[in-house]
N, C-alpha and C positions, 0 to 999 in steps of 0.2 A: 669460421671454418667453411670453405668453399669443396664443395662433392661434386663429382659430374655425373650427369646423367646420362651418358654415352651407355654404361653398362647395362642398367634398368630397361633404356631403346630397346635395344639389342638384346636381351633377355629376352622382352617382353614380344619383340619382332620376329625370334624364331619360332615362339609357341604359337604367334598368330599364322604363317607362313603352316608349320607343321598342323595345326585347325584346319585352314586352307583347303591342303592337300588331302589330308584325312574324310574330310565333309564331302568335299569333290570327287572322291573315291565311291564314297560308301553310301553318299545321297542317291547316286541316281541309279542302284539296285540292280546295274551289270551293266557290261557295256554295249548290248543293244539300246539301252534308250539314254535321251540327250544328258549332257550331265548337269546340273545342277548349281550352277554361278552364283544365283540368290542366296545358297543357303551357305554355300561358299564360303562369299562374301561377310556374310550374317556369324557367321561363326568364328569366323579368321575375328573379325572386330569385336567379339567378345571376349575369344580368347587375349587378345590383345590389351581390354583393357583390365581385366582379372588379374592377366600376371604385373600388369605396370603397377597397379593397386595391391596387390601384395608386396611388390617390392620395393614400393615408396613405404609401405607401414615396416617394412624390415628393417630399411635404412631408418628412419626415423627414431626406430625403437632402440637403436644400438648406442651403446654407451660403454664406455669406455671404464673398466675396472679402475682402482685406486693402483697409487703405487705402492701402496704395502700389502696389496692381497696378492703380488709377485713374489713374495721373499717367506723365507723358512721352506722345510722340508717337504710340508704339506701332510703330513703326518700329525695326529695329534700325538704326541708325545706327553708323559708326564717326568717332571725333572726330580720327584722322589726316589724315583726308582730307577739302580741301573739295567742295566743290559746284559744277556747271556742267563747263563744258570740261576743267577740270584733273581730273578722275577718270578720265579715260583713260589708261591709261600710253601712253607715247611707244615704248618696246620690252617683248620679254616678259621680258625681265630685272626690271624695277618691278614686275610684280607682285606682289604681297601672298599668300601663302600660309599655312595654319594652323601649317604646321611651319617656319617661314622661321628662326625665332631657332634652331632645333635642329640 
């Protein structure tokens, strides 16, 4: 099974980029003084490799359902009992309990 890892890049490139911009902003405490590259930098490349690392353990962890947990209605049903008016019992003796055979 062959993945690319175009996505995860790119993922992980826009939250470095958005770090970036963010840090560069808010580092250097207004725009009378110089702004702040170091931490910039320092941040873009953490955030950078956070999300690549989250999102190699997401891909990894993913697996693929069986083909029969695709089929029936998803509904637990029980095939005792029909449908409409007759699923109410008539007294509390009918009822159905998990331990009734025991």
């Amino acid at each position: 099974m062959r993945t690319s890892v175009k996505g995860p890049l790119m993922f992980s490139a826009f939250f470095a980029v958005l770090a970036f911009v963010a840090v560069l902003i808010f580092a250097s405490g207004g725009s009378a003084r110089a702004p702040r590259f170091d931490l910039a930098f320092t941040g873009a490349g953490i955030a950078f490799i956070v999300s690549l690392v989250v999102a190699a353990m997401l891909s990894m962890s993913h697996k693929e359902n069986a083909d029969y947990l695709g089929k029936g209605s998803g509904v637990n049903l029980s095939s005792k009992r029909g449908h409409g008016a007759s699923d109410v019992p008539s007294s509390p003796d009918d009822t159905e309990t998990p331990d009734a055979g025991r």
